[in-house]
MIDOSE-1310 file (N, C-alpha, C; in nm, 2 decimals, decimal comma, always signed):
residues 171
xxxx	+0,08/-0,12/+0,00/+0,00/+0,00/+0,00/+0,09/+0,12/+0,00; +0,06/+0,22/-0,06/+0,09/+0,32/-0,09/+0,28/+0,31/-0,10; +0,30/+0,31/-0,22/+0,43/+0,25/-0,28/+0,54/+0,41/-0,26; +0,66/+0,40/-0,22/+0,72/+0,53/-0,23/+0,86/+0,49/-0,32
xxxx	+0,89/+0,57/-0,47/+0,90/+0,59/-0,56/+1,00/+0,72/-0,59; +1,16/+0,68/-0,52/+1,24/+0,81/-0,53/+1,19/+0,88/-0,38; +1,12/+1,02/-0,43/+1,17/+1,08/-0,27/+0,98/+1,15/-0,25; +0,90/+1,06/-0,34/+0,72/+1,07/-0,35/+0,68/+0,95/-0,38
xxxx	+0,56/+0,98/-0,32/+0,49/+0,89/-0,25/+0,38/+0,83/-0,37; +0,39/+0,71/-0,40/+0,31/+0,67/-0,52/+0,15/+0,70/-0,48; +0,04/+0,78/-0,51/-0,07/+0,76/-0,51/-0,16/+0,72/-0,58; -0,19/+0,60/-0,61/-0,24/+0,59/-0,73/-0,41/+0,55/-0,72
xxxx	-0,46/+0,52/-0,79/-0,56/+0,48/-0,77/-0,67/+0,31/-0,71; -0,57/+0,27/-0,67/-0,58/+0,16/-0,64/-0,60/+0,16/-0,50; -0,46/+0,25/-0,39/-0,46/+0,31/-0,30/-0,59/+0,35/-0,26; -0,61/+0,50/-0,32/-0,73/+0,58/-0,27/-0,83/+0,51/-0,31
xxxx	-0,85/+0,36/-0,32/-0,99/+0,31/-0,35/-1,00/+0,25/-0,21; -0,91/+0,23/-0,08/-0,92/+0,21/+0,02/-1,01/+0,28/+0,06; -1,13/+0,19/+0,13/-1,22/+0,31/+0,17/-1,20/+0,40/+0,28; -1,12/+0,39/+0,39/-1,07/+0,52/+0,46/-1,01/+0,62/+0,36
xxxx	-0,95/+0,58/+0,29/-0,84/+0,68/+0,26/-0,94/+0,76/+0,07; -1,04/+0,69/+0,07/-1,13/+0,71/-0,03/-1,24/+0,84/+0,03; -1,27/+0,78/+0,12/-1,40/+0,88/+0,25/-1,30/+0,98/+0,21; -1,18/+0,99/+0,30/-1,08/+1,12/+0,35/-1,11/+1,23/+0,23
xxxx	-1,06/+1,13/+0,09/-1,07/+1,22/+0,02/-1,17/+1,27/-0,07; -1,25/+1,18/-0,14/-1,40/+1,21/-0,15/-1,46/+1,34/-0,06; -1,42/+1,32/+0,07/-1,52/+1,39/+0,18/-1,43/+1,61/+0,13; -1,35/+1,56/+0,13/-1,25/+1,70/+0,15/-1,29/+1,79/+0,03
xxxx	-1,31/+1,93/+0,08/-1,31/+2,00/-0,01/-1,19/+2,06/-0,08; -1,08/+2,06/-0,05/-0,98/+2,09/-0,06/-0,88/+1,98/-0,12; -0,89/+1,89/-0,32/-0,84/+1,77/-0,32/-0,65/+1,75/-0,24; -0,62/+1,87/-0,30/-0,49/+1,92/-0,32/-0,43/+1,90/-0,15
xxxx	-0,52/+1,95/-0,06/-0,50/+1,95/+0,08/-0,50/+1,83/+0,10; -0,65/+1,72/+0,08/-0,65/+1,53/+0,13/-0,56/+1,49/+0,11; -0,44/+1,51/-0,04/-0,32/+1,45/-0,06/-0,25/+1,47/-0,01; -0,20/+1,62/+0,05/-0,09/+1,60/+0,12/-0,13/+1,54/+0,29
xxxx	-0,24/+1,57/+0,28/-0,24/+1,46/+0,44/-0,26/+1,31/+0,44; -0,31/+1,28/+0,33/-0,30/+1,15/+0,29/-0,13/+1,14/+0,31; -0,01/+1,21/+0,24/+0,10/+1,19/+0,23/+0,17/+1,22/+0,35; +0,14/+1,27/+0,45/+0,17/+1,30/+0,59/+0,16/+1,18/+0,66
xxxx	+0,05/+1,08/+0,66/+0,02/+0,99/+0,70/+0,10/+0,85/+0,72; +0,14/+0,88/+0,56/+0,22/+0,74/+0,46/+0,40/+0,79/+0,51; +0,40/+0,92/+0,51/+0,56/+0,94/+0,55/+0,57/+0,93/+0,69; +0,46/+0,93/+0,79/+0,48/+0,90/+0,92/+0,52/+0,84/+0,95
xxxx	+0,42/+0,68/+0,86/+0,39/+0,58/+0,96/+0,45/+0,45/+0,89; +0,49/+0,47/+0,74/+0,51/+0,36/+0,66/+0,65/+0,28/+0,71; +0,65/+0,20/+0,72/+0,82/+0,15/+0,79/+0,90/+0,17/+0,68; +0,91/+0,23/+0,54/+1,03/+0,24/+0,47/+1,04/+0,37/+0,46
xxxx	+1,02/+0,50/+0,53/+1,10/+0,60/+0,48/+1,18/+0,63/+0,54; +1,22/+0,76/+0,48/+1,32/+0,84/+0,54/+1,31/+0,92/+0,70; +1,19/+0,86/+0,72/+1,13/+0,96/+0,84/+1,20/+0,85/+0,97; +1,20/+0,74/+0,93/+1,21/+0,64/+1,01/+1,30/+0,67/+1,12
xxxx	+1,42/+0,72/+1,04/+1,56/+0,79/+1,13/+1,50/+0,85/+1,24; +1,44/+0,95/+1,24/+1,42/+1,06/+1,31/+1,35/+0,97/+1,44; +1,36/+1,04/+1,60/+1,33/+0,97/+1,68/+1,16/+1,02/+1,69; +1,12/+0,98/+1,77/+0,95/+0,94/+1,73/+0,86/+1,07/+1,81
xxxx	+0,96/+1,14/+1,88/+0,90/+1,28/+1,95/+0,94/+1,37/+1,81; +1,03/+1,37/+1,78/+1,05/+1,49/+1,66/+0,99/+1,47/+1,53; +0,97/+1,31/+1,49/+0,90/+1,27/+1,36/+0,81/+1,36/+1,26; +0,71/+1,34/+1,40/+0,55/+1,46/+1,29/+0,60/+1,59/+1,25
xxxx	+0,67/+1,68/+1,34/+0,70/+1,79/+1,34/+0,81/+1,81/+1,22; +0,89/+1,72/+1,19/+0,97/+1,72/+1,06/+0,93/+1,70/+0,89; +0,81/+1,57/+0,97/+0,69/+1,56/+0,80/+0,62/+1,68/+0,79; +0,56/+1,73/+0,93/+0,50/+1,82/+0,88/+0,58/+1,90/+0,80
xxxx	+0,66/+1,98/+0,82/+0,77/+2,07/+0,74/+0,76/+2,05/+0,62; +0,81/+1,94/+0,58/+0,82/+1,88/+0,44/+0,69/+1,89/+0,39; +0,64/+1,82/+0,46/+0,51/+1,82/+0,36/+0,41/+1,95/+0,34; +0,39/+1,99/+0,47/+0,27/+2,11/+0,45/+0,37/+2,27/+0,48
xxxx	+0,52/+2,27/+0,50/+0,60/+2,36/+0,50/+0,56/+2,43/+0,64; +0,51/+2,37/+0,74/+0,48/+2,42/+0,86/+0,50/+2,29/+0,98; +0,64/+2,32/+1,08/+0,66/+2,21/+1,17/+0,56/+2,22/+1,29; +0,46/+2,32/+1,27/+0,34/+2,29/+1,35/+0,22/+2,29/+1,36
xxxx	+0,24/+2,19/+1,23/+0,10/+2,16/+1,20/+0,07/+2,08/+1,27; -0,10/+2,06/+1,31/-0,14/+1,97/+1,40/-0,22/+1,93/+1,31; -0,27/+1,77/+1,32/-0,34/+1,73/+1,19/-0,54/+1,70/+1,28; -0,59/+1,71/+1,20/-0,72/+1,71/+1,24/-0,76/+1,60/+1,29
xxxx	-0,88/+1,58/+1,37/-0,93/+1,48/+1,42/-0,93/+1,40/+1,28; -0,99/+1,42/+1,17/-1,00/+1,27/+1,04/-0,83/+1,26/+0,99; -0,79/+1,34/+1,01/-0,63/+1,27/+0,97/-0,62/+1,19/+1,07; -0,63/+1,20/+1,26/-0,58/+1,12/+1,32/-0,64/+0,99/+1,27
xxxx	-0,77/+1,02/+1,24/-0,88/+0,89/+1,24/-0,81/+0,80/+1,10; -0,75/+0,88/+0,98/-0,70/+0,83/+0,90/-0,57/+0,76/+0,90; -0,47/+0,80/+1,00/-0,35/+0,72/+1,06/-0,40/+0,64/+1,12; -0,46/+0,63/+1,22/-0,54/+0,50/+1,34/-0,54/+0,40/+1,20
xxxx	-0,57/+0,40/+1,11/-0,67/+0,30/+1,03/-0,55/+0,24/+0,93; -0,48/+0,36/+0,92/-0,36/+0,31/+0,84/-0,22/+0,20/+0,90; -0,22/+0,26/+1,02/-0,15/+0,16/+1,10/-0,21/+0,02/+1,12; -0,36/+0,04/+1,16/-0,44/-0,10/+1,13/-0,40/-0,19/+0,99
xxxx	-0,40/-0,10/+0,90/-0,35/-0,22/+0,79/-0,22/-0,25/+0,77; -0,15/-0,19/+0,87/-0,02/-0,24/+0,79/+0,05/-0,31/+0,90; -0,03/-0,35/+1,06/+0,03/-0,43/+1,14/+0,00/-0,57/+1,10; +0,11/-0,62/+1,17/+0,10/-0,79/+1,16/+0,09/-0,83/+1,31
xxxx	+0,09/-0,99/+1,34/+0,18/-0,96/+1,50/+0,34/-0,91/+1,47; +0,41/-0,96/+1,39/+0,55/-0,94/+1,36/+0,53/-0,78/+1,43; +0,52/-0,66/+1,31/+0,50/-0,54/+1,26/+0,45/-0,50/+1,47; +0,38/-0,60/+1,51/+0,37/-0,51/+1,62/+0,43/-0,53/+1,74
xxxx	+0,52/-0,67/+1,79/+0,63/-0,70/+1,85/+0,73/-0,61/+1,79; +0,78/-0,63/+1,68/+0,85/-0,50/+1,60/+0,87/-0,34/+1,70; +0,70/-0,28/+1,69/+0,72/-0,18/+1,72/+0,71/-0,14/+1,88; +0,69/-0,28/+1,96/+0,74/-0,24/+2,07/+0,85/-0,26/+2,10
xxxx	+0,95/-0,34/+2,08/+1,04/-0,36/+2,05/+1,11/-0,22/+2,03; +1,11/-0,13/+1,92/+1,15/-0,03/+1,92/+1,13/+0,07/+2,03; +1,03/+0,05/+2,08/+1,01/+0,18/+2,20/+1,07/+0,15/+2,31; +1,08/+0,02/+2,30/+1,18/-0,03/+2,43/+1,29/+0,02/+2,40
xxxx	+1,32/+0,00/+2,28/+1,47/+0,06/+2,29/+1,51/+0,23/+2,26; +1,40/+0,25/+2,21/+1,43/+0,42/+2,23/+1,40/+0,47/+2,37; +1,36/+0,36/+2,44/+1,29/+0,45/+2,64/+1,45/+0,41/+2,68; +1,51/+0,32/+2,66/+1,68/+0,25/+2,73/+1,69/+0,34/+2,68
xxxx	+1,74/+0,35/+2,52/+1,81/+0,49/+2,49/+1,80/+0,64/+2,58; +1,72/+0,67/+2,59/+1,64/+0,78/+2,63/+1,67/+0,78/+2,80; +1,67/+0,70/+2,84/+1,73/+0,64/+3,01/+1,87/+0,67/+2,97; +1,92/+0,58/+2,94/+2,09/+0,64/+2,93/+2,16/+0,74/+2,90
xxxx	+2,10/+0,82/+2,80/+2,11/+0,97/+2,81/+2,06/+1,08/+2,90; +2,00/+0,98/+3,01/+1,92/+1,11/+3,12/+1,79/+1,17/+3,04; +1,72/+1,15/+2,93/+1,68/+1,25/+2,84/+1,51/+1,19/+2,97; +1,51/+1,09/+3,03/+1,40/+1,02/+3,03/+1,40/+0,96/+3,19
xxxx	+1,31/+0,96/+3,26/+1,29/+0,90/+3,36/+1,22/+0,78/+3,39; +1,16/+0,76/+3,26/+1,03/+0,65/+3,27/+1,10/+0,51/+3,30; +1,20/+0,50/+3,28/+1,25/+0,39/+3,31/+1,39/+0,39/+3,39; +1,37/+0,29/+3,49/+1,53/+0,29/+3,56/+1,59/+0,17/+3,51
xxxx	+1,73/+0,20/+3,62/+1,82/+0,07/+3,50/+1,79/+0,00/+3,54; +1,73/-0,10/+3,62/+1,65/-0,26/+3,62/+1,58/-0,29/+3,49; +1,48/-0,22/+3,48/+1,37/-0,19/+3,41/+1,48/-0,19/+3,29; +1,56/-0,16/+3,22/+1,66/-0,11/+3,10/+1,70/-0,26/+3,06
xxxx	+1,75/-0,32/+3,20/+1,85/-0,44/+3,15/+1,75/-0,54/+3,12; +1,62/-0,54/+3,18/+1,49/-0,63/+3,16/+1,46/-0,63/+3,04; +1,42/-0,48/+2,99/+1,43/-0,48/+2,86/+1,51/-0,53/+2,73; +1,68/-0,50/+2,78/+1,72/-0,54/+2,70/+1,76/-0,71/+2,67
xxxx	+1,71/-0,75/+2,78/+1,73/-0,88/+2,76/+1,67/-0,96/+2,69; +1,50/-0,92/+2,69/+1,39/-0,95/+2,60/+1,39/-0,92/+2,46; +1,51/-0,80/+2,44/+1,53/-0,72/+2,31/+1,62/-0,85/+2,23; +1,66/-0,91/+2,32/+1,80/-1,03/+2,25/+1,73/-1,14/+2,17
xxxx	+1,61/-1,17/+2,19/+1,52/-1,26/+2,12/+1,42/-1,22/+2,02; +1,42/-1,10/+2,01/+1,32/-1,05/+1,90/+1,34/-1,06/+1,80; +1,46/-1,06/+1,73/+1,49/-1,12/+1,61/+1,47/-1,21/+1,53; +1,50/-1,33/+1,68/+1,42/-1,43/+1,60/+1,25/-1,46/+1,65
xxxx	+1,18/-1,42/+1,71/+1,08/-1,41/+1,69/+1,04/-1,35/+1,59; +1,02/-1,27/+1,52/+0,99/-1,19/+1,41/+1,01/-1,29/+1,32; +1,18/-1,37/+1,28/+1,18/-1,42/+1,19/+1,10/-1,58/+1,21; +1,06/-1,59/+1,29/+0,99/-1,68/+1,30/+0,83/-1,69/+1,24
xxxx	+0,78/-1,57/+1,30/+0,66/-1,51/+1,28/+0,63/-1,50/+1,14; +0,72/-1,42/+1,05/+0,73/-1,42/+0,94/+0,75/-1,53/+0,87; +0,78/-1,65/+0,88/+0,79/-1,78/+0,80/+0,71/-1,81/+0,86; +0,61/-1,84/+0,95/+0,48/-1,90/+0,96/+0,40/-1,81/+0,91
xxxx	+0,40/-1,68/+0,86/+0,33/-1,64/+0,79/+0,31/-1,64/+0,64; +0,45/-1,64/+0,58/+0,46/-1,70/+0,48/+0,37/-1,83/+0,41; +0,42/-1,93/+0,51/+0,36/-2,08/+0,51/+0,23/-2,06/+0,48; +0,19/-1,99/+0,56/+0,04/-1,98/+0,57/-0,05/-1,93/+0,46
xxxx	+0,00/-1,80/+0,42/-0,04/-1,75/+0,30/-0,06/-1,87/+0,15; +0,09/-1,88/+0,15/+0,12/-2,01/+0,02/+0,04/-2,13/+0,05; -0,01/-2,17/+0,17/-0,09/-2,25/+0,18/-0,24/-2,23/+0,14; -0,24/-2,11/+0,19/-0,41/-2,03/+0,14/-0,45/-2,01/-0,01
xxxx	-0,31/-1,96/-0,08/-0,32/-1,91/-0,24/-0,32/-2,13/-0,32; -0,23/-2,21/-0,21/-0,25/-2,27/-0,34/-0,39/-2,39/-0,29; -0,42/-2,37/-0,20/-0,54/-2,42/-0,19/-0,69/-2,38/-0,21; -0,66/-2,27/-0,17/-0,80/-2,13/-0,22/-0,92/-2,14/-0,15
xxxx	-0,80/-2,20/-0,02/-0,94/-2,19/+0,12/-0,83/-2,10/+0,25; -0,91/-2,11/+0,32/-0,83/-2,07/+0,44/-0,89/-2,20/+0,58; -0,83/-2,19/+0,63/-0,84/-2,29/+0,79/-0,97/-2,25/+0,81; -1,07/-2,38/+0,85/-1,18/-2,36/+0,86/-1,29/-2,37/+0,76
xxxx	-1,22/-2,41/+0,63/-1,32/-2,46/+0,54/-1,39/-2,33/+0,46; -1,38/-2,19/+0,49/-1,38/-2,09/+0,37/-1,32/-2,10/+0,30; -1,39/-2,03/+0,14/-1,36/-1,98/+0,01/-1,31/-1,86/+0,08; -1,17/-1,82/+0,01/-1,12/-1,70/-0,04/-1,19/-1,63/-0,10
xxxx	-1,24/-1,46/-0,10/-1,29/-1,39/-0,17/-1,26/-1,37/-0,30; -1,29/-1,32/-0,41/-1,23/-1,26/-0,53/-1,11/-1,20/-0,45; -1,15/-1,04/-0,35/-0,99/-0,97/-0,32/-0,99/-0,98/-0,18; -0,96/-1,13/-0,17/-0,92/-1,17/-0,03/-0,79/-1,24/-0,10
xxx	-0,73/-1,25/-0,21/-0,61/-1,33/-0,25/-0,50/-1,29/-0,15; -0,41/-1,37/-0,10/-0,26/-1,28/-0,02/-0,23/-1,29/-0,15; -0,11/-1,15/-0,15/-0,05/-1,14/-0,28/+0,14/-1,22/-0,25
């Protein structure tokens, strides 16, 4: 979903046939406006950009710049409602051990440089200890997911004795 292509964000029409992100923009009177919040959304939250870098308090405030040329923009209640929804499709379990995973380690980080109180060093080494196995959890997760799919496409049921929809295929 929403493919990025150089240093823009593919929108194509296949995309905005998503119906959140279809409503968003259908609904907007302003098309020119829905896209760049549509594109605020996708540079936030997508796990392949360049935003990724940036630590996750500074993030919005940086897209925003780029995108709407204002680092304080605040995005409206349907943009949040349009990230909530976006993040819904693009978690897995992997995608969401993943991203706690990451917060664990930006809160140690963030501990170790004093920047953060939420966590003491107990709580740090706990974390990191649990951080030592995630790897392969994930890569675990992801080859039973795998499995699973290729099992679904070449049988053209899923567990439980359903038909696959027309656009229920995994790709």
């Amino acid at each position: 979903m929403f493919d990025i292509k150089g240093e823009k964000i593919s929108l194509n029409t296949e995309d905005l046939a998503v119906p959140p992100f279809k409503d968003h923009y259908n609904k907007a009177k302003d098309k020119s406006l829905a896209l760049k919040e549509i594109e605020y959304v996708v540079w936030l939250n997508k796990w392949n950009t360049p935003y990724e870098a940036y630590p996750l308090e500074d993030r919005a405030s940086v897209v925003a710049k780029d995108v709407f040329g204002d680092e304080n923009y605040t995005p409206t209640e349907e943009v949040k409602t349009l990230e909530r929804r976006f993040l819904e499709f693009q978690e897995t379990p992997g995608t969401r051990l993943l991203a706690a995973s990451k917060a664990a380690a930006e809160g140690i980080m963030a501990t170790l440089k004093g920047y953060s109180t939420s966590m003491d060093i107990d709580t740090c080494k706990k974390a990191a200890s649990i951080l030592k196995d995630v790897g392969n959890i994930v890569k675990s997760l992801d080859i039973a997911e795998k499995q699973a799919r290729a099992e679904q496409a070449e049988s053209g049921r899923v567990k439980g004795g359903g038909v696959i929809g027309r656009y229920e295929i995994p790709r």
